[in-house]
Backbone as numpy.savetxt, mean C-alpha at the origin, in Angstrom:
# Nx Ny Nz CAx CAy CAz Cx Cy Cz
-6.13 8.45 10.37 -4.86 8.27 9.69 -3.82 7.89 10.74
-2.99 6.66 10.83 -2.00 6.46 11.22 -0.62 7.29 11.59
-0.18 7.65 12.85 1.55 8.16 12.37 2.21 7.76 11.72
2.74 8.41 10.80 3.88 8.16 9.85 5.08 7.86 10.59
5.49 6.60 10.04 6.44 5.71 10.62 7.76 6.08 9.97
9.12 7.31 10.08 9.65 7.75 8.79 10.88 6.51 8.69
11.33 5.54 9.61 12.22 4.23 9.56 11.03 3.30 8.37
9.77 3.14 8.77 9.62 1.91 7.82 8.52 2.76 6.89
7.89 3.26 6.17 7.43 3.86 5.63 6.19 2.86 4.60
5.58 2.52 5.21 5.08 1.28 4.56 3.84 1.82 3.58
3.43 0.87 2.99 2.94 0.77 1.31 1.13 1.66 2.03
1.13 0.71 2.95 -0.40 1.52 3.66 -0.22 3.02 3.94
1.06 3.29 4.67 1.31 4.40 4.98 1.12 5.57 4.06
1.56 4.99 2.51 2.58 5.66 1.53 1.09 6.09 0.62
-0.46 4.95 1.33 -1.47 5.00 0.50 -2.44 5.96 1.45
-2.18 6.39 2.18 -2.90 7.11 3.26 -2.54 8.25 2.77
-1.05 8.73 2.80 -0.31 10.06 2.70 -1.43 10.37 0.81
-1.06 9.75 0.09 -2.01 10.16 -1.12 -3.44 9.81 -1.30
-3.89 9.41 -0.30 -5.36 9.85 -0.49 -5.58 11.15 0.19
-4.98 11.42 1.42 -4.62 12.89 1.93 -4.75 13.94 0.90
-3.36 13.67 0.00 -3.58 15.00 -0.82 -4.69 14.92 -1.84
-5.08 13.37 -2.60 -6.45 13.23 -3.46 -7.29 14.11 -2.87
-7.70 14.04 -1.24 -8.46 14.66 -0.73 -8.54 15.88 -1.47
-7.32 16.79 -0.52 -6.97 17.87 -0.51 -6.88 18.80 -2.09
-7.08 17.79 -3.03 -6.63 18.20 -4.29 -7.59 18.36 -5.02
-8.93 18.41 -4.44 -10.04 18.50 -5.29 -10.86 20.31 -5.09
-11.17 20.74 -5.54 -11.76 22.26 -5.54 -13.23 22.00 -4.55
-13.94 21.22 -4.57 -15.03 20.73 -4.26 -15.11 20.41 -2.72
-13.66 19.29 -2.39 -13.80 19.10 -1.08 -13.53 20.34 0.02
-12.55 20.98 -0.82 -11.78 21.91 -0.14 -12.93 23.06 0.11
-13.88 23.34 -0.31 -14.89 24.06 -0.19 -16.15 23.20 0.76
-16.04 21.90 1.04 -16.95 21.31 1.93 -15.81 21.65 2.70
-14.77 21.20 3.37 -13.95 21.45 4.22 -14.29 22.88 4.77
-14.40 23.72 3.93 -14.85 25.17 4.51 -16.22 25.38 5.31
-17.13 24.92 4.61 -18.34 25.19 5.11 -18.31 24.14 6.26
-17.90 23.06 6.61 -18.36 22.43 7.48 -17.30 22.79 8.87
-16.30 23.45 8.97 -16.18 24.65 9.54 -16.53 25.45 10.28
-17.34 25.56 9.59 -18.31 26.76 10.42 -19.66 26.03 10.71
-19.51 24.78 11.00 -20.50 24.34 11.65 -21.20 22.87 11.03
-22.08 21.95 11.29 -22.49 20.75 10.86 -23.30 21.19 9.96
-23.29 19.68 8.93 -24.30 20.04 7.90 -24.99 19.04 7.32
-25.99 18.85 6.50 -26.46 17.68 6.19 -25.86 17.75 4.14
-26.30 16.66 3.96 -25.50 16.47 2.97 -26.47 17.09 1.42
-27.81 17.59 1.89 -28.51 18.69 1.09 -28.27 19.70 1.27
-27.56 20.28 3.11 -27.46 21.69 2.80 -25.88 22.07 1.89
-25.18 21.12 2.00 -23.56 21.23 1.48 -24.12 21.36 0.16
-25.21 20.15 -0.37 -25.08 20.39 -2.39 -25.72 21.76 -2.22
-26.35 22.19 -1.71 -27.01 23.79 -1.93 -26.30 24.89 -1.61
-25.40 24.58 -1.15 -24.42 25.87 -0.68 -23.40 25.52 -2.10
-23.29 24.44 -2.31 -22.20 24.23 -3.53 -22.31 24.22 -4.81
-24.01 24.47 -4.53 -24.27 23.73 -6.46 -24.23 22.73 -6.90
-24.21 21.61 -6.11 -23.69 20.15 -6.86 -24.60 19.28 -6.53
-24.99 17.93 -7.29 -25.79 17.06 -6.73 -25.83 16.64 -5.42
-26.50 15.87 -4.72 -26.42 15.44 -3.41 -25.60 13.99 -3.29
-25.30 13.15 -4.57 -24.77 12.02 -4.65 -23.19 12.39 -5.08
-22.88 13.22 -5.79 -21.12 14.06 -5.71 -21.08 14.16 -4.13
-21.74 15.04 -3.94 -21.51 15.33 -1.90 -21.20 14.35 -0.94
-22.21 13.14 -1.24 -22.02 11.81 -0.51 -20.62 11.33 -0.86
-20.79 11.44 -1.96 -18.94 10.47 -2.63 -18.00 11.31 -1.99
-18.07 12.59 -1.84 -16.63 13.21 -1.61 -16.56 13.02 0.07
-17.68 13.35 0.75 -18.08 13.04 1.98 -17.61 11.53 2.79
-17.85 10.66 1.38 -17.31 9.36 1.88 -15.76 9.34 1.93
-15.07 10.14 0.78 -13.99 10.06 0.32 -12.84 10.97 1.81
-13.31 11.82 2.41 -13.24 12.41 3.71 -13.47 11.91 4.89
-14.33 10.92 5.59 -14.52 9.85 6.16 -13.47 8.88 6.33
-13.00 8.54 4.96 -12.65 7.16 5.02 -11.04 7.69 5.15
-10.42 8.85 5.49 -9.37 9.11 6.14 -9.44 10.07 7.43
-10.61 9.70 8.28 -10.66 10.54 9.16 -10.81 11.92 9.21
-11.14 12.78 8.22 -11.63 14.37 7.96 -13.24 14.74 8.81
-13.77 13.88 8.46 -15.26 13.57 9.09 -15.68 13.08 9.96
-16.66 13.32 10.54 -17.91 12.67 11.64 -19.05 12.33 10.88
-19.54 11.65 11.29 -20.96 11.91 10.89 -21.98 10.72 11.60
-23.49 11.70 11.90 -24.29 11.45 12.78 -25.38 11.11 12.32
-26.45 10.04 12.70 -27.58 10.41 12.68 -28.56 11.41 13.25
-29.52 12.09 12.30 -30.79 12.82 13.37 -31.95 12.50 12.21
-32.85 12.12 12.28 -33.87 11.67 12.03 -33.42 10.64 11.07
-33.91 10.69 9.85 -33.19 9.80 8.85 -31.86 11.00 7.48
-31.68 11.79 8.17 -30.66 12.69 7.74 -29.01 12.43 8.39
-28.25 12.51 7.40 -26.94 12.33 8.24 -26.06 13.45 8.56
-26.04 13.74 9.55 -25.34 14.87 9.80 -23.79 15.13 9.59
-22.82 16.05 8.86 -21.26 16.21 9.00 -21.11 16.78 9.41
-19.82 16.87 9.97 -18.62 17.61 10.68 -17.49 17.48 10.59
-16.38 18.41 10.60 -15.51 18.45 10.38 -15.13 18.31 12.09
-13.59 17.36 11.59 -12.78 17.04 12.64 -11.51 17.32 12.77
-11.84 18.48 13.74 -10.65 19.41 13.53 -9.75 18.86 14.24
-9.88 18.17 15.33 -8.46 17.67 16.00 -7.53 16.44 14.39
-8.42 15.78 14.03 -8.02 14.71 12.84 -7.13 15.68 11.74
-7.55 16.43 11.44 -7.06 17.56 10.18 -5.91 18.03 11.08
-5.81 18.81 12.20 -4.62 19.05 12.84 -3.71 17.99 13.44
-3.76 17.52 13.38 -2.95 15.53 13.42 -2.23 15.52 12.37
-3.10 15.65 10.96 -3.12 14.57 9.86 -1.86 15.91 9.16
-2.29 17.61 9.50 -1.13 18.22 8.96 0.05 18.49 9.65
-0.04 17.97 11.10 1.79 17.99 11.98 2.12 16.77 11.48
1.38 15.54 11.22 2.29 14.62 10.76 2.77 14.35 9.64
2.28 14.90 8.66 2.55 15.10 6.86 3.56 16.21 6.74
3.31 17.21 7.74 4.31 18.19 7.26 5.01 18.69 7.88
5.20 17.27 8.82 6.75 17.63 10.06 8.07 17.48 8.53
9.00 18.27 9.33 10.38 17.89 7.98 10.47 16.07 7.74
10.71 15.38 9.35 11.32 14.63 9.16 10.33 13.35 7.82
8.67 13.47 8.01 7.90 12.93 7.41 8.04 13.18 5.81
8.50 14.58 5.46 8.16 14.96 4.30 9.88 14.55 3.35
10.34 14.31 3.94 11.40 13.69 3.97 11.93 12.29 3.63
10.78 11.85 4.70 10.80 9.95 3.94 9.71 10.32 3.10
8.92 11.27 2.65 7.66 11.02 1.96 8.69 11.36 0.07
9.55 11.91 0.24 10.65 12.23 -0.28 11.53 10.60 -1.07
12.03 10.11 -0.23 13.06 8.91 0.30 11.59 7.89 -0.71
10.75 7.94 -0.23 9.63 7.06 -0.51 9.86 7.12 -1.96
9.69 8.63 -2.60 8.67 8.28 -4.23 9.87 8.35 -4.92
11.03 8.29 -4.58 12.71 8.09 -5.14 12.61 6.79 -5.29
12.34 5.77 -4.27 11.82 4.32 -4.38 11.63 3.69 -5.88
11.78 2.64 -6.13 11.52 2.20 -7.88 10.73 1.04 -7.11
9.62 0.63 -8.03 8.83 0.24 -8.02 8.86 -1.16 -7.05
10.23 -2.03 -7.74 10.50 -2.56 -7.46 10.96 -3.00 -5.86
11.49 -1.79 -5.40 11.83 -1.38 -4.32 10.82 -1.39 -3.07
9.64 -0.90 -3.64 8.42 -1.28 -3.08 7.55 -2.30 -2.69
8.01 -2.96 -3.74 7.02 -3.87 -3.75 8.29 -5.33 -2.98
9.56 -5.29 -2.84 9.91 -6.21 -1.79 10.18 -5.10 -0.79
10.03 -4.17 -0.28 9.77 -3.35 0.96 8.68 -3.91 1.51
7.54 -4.45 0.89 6.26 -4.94 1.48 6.09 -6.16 1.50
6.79 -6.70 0.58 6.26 -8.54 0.59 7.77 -9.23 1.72
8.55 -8.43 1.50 9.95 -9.21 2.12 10.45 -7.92 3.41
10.56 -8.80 4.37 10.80 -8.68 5.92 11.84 -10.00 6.59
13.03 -9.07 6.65 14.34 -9.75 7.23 14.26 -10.78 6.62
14.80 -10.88 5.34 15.05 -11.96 4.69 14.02 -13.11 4.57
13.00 -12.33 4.86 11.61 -13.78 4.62 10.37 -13.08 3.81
10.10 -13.75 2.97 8.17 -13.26 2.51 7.21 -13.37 3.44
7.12 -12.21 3.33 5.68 -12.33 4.19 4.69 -13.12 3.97
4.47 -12.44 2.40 2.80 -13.75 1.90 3.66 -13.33 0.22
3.28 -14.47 -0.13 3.05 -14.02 -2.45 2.01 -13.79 -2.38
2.47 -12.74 -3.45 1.63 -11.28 -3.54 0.59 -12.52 -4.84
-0.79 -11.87 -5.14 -1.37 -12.42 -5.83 -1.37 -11.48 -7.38
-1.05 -10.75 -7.38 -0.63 -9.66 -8.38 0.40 -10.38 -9.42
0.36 -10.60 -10.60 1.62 -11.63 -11.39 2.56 -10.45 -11.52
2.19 -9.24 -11.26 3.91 -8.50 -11.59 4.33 -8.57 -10.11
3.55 -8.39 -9.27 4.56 -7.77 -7.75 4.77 -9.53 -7.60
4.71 -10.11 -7.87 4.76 -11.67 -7.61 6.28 -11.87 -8.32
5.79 -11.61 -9.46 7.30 -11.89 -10.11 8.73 -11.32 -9.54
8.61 -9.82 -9.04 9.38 -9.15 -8.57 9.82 -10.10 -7.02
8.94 -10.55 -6.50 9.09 -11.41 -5.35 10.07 -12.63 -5.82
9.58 -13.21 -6.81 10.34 -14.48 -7.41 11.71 -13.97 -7.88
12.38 -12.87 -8.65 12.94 -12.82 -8.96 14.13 -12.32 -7.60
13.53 -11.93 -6.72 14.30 -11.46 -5.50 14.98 -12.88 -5.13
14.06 -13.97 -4.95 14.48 -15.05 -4.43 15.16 -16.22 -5.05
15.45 -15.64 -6.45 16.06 -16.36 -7.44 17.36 -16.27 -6.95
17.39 -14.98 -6.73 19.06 -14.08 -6.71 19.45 -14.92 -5.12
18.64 -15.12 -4.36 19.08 -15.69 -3.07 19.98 -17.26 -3.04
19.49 -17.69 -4.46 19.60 -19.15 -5.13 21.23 -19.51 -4.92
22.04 -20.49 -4.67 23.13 -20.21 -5.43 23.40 -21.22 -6.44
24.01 -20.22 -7.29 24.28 -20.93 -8.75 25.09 -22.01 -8.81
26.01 -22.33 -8.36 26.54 -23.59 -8.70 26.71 -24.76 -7.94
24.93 -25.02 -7.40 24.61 -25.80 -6.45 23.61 -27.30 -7.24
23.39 -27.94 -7.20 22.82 -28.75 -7.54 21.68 -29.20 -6.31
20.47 -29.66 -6.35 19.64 -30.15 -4.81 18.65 -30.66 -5.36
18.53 -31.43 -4.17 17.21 -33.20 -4.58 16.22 -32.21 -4.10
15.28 -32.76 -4.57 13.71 -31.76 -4.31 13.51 -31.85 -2.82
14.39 -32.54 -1.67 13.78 -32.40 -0.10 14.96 -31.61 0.29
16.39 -31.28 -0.57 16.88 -30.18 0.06 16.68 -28.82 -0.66
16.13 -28.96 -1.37 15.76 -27.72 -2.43 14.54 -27.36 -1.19
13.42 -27.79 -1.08 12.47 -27.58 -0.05 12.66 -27.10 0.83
13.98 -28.09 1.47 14.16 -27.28 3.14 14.63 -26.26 2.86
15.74 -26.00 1.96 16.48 -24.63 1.50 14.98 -23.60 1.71
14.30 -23.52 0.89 13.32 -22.92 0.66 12.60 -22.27 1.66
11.88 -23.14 2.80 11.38 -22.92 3.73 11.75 -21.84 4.46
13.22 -21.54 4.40 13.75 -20.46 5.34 13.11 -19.24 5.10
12.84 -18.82 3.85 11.64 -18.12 3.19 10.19 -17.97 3.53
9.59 -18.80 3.14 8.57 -18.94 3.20 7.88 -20.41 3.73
6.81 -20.67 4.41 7.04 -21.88 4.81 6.12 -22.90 3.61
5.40 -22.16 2.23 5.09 -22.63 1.30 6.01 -22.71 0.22
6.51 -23.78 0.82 8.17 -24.03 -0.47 7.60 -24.23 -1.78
6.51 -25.91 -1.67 5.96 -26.08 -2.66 5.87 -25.26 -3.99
5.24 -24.32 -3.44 4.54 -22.84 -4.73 5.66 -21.95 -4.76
6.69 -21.62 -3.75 7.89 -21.15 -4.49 8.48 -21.86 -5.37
8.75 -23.16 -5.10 9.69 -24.08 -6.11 8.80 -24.09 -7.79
7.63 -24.34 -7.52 6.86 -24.08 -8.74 6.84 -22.67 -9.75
6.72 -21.64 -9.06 6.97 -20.35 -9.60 8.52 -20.27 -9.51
9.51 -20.68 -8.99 11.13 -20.79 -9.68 10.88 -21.28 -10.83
10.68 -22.72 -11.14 10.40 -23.34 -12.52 9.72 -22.80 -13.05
8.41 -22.39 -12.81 7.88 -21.52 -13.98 8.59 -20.51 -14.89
9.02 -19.83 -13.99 9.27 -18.70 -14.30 11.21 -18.68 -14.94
11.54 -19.97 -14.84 12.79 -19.83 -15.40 13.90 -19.59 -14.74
13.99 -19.63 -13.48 14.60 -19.18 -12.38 15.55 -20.55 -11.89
15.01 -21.46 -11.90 15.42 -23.07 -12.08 14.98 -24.48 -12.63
16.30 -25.02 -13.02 15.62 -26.09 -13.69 15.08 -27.70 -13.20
14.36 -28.04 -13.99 14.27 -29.68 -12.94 14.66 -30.57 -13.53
15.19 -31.60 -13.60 15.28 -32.74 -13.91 15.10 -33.84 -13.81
14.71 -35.22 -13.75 15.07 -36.38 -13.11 14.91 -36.14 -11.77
13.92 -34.78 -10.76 14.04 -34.86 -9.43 15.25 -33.63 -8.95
16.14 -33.48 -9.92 17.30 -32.57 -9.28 16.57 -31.27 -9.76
17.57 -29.94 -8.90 17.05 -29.09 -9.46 18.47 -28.20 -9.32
18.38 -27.15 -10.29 19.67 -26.57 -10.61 18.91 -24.87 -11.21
20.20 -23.79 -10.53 19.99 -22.65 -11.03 19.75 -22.46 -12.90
19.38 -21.63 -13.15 18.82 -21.66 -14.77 19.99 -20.37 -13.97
21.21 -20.38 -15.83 21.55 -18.87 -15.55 20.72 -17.94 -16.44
19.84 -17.07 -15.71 19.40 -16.11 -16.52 19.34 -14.86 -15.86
19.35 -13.74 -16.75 19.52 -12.18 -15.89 18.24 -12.12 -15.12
18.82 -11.90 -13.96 17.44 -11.42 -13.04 17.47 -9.91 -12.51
18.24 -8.84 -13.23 18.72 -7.77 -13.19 17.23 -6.97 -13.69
16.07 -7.50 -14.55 15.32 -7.09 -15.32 14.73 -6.42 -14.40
């Protein structure tokens, strides 16, 4: 797991911090968390100490892994776990320093919207369009508002305008028009007034 960054608090960050508690929030893991504790285990002795299939064990096992909770080894064709206690003591000074829990706070106050140009838009530029048609739209509609309204522009200054953005004007200017954001004409292109408040 990454340090929590509490100035930029980013969307990866914000997806780490809740698989953390997914982890943490299950009755099942929290009881592999225990046993492996007190020592390594293979992933038959965990379902037998737990009661549970050996393919639940693997999933949750993976699900622990894939944020750093785990090790795991080969010894013969058995895979061995362990708990990683330096990772777990990391993963709870940095989740539950004040200042973290705080932007973790600041974060889910966030509207959706808020999020989603927190991640696509950096100092006044897109990073990438999002391929998602809602976080896309939210992108378009950000850059509508950048537009100004009582401008008129030939499609090579509408372009360059554009570029300052993104350097795929093309597919912005297309998703403006699509989406109603501006109009074309004869080659010109002009703000559409419509609420972009939505």
């Amino acid at each position: 797991m990454t340090r929590i960054d509490k100035e930029n608090f980013s969307e990866e960050q914000f997806d780490q911090l809740l698989r953390f508690f997914q982890v943490f929030s299950n009755e099942s893991r929290l009881k592999l968390i225990g046993h492996l504790a007190n020592g390594e285990k293979s992933v038959g002795e965990l379902a037998n100490l737990l009661g549970i299939k050996e393919p639940t064990v693997s999933h949750h096992l993976s699900e622990m892994k894939g944020i750093g909770l785990v090790d795991v080894r080969a010894k013969g064709t058995m895979r061995i776990y362990r708990l990683n206690a330096k990772a777990l003591e990391s993963m709870s000074k940095d989740i539950f320093a004040q200042p973290n829990l705080a932007a973790l706070v600041k974060r889910s106050e966030m509207t959706d919207e808020e999020r989603v140009l927190r991640t696509w838009v950096k100092d006044g530029r897109i990073i990438d369009i999002p391929a998602q048609e809602k976080k896309k739209q939210v992108v378009i509609r950000w850059l509508a508002d950048q537009i100004p309204a009582d401008r008129r522009w030939t499609e090579r200054e509408f372009s360059e305008w554009l570029m300052q953005f993104h350097e795929d004007y093309a597919t912005l200017r297309r998703y403006l028009v699509d989406s109603d954001y501006m109009t074309r004409e004869k080659g010109i292109y002009w703000r559409t007034l419509k609420d972009t408040a939505a």
